[in-house]
SELUMLO-96298 format. One record per residue: x, y, z of N, C-alpha, C in turn; residue number from 1; residue in three letters. Coordinates in nm, 3 decimals. Example, Ala and Ser with C-alpha at 12.3 -4.5 7.8 and 13.67 -1.06 7.14 Angstrom:
BEGIN
REC      nX      nY      nZ     caX     caY     caZ      cX      cY      cZ resi resn
REC   1.319  -0.569   0.780   1.230  -0.450   0.780   1.320  -0.330   0.780    1  ALA
REC   1.285  -0.225   0.708   1.367  -0.106   0.714   1.290   0.003   0.787    2  SER
//
This chain:
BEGIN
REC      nX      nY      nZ     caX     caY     caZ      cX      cY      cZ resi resn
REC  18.279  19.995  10.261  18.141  19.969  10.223  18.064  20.099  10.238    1  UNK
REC  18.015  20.107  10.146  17.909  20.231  10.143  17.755  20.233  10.178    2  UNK
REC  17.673  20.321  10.231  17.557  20.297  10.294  17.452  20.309  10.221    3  UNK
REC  17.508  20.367  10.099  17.405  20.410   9.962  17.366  20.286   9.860    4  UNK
REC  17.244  20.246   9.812  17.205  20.162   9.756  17.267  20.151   9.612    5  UNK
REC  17.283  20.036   9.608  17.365  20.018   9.450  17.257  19.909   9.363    6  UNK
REC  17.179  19.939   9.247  17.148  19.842   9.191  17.154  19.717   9.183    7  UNK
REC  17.143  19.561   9.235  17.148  19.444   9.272  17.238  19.348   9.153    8  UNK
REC  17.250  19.403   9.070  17.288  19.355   8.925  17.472  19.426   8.887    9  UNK
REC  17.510  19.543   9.003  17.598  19.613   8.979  17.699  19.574   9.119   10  UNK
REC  17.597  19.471   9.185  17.700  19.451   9.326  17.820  19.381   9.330   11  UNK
REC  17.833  19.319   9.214  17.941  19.210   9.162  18.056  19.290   9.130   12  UNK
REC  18.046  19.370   9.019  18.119  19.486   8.972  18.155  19.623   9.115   13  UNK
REC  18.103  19.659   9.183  18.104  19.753   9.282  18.244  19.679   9.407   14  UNK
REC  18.216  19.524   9.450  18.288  19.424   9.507  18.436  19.418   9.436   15  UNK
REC  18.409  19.394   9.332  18.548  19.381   9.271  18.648  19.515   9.219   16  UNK
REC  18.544  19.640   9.186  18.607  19.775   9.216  18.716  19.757   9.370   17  UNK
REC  18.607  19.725   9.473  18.659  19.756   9.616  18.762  19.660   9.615   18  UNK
REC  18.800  19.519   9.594  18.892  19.432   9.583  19.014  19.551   9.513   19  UNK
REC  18.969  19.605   9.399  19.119  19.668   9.310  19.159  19.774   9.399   20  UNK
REC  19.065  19.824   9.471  19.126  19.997   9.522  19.211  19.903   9.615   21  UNK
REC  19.183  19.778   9.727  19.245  19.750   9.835  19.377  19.726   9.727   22  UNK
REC  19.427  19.633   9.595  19.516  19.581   9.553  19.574  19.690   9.555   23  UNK
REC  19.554  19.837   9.484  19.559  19.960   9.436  19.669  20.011   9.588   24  UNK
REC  19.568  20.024   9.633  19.671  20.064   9.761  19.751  20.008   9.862   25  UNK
REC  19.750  19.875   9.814  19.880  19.800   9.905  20.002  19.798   9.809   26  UNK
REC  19.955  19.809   9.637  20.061  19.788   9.588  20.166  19.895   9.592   27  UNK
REC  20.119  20.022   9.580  20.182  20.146   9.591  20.305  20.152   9.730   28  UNK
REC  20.258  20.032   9.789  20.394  20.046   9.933  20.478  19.938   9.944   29  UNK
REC  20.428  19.841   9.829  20.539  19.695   9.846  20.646  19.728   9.788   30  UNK
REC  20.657  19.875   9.677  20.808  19.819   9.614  20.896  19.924   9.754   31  UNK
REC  20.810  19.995   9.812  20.854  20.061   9.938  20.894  19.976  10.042   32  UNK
REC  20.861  19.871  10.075  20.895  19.815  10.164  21.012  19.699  10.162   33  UNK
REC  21.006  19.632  10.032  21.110  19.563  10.000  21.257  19.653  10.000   34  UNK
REC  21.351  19.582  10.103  21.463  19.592  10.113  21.561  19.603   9.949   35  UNK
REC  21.642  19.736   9.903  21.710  19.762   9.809  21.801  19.640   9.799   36  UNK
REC  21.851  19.557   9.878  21.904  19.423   9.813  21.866  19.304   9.732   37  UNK
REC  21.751  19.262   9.864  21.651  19.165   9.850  21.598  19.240   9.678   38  UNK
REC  21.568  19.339   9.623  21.513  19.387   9.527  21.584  19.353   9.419   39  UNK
REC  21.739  19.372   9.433  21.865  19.366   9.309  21.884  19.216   9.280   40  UNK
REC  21.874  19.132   9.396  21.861  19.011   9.421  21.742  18.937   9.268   41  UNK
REC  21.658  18.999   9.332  21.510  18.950   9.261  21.537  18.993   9.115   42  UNK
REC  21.549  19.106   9.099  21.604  19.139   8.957  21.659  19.069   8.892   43  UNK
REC  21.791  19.046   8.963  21.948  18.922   8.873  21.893  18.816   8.861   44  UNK
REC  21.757  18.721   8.950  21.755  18.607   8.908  21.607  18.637   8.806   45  UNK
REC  21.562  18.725   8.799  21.475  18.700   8.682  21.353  18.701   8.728   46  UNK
REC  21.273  18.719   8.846  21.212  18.726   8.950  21.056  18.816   8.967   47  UNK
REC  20.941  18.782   8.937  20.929  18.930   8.962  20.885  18.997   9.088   48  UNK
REC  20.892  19.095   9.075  20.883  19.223   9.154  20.742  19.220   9.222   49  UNK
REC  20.737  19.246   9.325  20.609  19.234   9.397  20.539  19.358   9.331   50  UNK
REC  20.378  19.335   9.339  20.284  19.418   9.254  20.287  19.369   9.126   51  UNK
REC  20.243  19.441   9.003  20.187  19.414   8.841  20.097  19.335   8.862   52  UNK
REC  20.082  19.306   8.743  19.933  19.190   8.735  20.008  19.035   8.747   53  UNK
REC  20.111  19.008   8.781  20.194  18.891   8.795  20.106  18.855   8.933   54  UNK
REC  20.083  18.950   9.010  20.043  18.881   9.144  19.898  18.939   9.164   55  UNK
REC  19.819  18.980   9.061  19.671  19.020   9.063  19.595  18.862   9.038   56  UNK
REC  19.485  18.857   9.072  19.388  18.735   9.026  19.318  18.816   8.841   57  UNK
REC  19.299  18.756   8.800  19.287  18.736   8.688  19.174  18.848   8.654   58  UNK
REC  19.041  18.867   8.715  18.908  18.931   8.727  18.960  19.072   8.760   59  UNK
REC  19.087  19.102   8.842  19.179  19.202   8.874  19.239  19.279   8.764   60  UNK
REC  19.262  19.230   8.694  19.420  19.233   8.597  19.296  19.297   8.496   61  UNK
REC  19.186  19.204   8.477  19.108  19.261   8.330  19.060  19.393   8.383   62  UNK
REC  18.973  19.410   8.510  18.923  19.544   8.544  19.108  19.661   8.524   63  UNK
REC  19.165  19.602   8.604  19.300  19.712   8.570  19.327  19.769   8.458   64  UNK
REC  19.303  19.673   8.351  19.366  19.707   8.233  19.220  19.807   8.155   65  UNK
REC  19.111  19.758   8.191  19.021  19.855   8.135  19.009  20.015   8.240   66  UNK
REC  19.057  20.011   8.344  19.087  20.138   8.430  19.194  20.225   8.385   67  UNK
REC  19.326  20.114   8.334  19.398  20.186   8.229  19.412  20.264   8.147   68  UNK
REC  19.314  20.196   7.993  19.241  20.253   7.913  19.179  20.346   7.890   69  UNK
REC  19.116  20.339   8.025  18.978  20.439   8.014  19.013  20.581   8.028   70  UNK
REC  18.944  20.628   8.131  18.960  20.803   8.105  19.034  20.816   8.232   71  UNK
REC  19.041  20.942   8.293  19.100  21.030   8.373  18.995  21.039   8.463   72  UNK
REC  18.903  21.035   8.442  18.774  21.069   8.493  18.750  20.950   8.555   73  UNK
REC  18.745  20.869   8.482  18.698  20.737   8.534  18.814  20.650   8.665   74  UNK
REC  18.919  20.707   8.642  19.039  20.705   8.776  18.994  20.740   8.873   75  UNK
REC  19.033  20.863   8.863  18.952  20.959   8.963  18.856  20.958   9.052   76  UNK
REC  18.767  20.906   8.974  18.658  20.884   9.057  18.657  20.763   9.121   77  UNK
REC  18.755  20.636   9.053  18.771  20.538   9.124  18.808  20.524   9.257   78  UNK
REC  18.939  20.610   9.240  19.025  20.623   9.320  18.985  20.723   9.451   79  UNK
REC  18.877  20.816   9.422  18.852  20.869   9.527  18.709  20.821   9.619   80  UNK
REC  18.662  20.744   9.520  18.487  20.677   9.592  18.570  20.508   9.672   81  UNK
REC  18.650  20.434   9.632  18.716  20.353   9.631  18.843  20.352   9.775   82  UNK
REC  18.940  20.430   9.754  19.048  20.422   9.795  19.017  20.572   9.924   83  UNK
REC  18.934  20.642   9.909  18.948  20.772  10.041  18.882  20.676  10.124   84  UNK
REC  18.922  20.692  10.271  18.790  20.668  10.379  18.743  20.785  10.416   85  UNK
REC  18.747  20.871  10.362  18.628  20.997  10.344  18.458  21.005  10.344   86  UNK
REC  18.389  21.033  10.418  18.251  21.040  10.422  18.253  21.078  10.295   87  UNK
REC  18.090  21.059  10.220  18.057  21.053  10.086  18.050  21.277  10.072   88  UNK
REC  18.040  21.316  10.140  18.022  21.472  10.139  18.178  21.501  10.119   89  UNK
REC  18.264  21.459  10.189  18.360  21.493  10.147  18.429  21.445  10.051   90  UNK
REC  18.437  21.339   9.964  18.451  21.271   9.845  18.370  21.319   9.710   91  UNK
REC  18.240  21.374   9.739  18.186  21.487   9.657  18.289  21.620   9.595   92  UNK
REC  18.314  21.648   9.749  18.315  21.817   9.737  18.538  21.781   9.666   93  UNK
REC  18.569  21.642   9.708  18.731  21.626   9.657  18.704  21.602   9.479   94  UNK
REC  18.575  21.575   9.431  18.540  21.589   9.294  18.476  21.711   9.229   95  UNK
REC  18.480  21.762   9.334  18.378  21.931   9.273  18.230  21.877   9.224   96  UNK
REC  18.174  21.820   9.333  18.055  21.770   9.277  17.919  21.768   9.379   97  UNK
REC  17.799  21.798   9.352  17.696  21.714   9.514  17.687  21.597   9.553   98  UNK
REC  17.693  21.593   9.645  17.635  21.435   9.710  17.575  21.383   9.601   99  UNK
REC  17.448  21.412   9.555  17.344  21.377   9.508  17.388  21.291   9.350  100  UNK
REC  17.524  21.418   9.277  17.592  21.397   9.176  17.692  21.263   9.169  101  UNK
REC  17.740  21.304   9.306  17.835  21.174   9.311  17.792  21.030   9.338  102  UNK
REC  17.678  21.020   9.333  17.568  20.872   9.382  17.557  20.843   9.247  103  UNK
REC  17.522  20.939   9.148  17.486  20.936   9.028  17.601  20.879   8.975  104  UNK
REC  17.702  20.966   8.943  17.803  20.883   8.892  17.887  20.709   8.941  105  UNK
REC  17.857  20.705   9.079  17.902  20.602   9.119  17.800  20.496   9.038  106  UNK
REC  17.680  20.497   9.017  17.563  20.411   8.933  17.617  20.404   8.785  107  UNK
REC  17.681  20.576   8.765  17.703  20.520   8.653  17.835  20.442   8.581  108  UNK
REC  17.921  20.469   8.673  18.064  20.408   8.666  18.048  20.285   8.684  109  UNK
REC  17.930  20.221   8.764  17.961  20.100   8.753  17.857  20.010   8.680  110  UNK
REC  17.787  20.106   8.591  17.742  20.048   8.465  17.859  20.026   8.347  111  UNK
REC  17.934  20.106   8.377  18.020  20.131   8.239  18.081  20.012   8.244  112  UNK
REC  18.196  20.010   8.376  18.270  19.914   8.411  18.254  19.788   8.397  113  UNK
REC  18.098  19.741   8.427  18.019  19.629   8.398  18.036  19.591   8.288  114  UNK
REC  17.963  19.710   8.179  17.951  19.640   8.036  18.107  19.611   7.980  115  UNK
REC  18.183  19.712   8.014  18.382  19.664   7.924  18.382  19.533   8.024  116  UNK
REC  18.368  19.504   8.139  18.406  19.378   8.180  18.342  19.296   8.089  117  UNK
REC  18.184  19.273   8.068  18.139  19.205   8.010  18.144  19.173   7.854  118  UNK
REC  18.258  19.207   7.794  18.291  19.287   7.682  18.441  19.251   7.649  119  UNK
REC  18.507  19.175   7.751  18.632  19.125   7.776  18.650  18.983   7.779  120  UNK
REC  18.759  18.989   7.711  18.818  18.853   7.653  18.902  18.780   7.751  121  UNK
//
């Protein structure tokens, strides 16, 4: 949670960012943690694989797939306002950016994000 004010209309979208970074970064260690048998196992019967959008909630899967899509930029910044527990100065300066800049863009990323959600089928 961040200490910086977010528009009241963008808190829905900002919540469910933070829901994907947590999915984001647990998924990156489940195919790590599953045992190489238990895995070959799951395979042969047809099974799937822990992580994809097989085991996302639905509101998940659509933001993913428009994070997909989108830019490099728009990762990035997900992934580092989202997924660092980095003070906001240092999450700036890991974007080459000011404080001041990176507030800005966080307002505006999650205008964007808003409208393709709202914009989705």
């Amino acid at each position: 949670m961040h200490t910086e004010s977010l528009d009241h209309e963008l808190l829905g979208v900002d919540r469910l960012c933070e829901r994907w970074a947590k999915y984001w970064r647990n998924e990156r260690h489940l195919g790590q943690k599953l045992h190489p048998l238990a895995r070959m196992i799951m395979q042969a019967e047809g099974a799937p694989l822990p992580g994809g959008e097989s085991f996302m909630p639905d509101d998940l899967v659509k933001l993913d797939r428009i994070i997909a899509k989108g830019s490099a930029a728009g990762r990035q910044f997900l992934k580092v306002w989202y997924c660092s527990p980095s003070p906001v100065h240092i999450k700036a300066k890991a974007l080459g950016v000011s404080r001041s800049a990176l507030i800005h863009y966080w307002h505006s990323w999650m205008r964007y994000y808003q409208g393709a959600l709202d914009h989705v089928e």
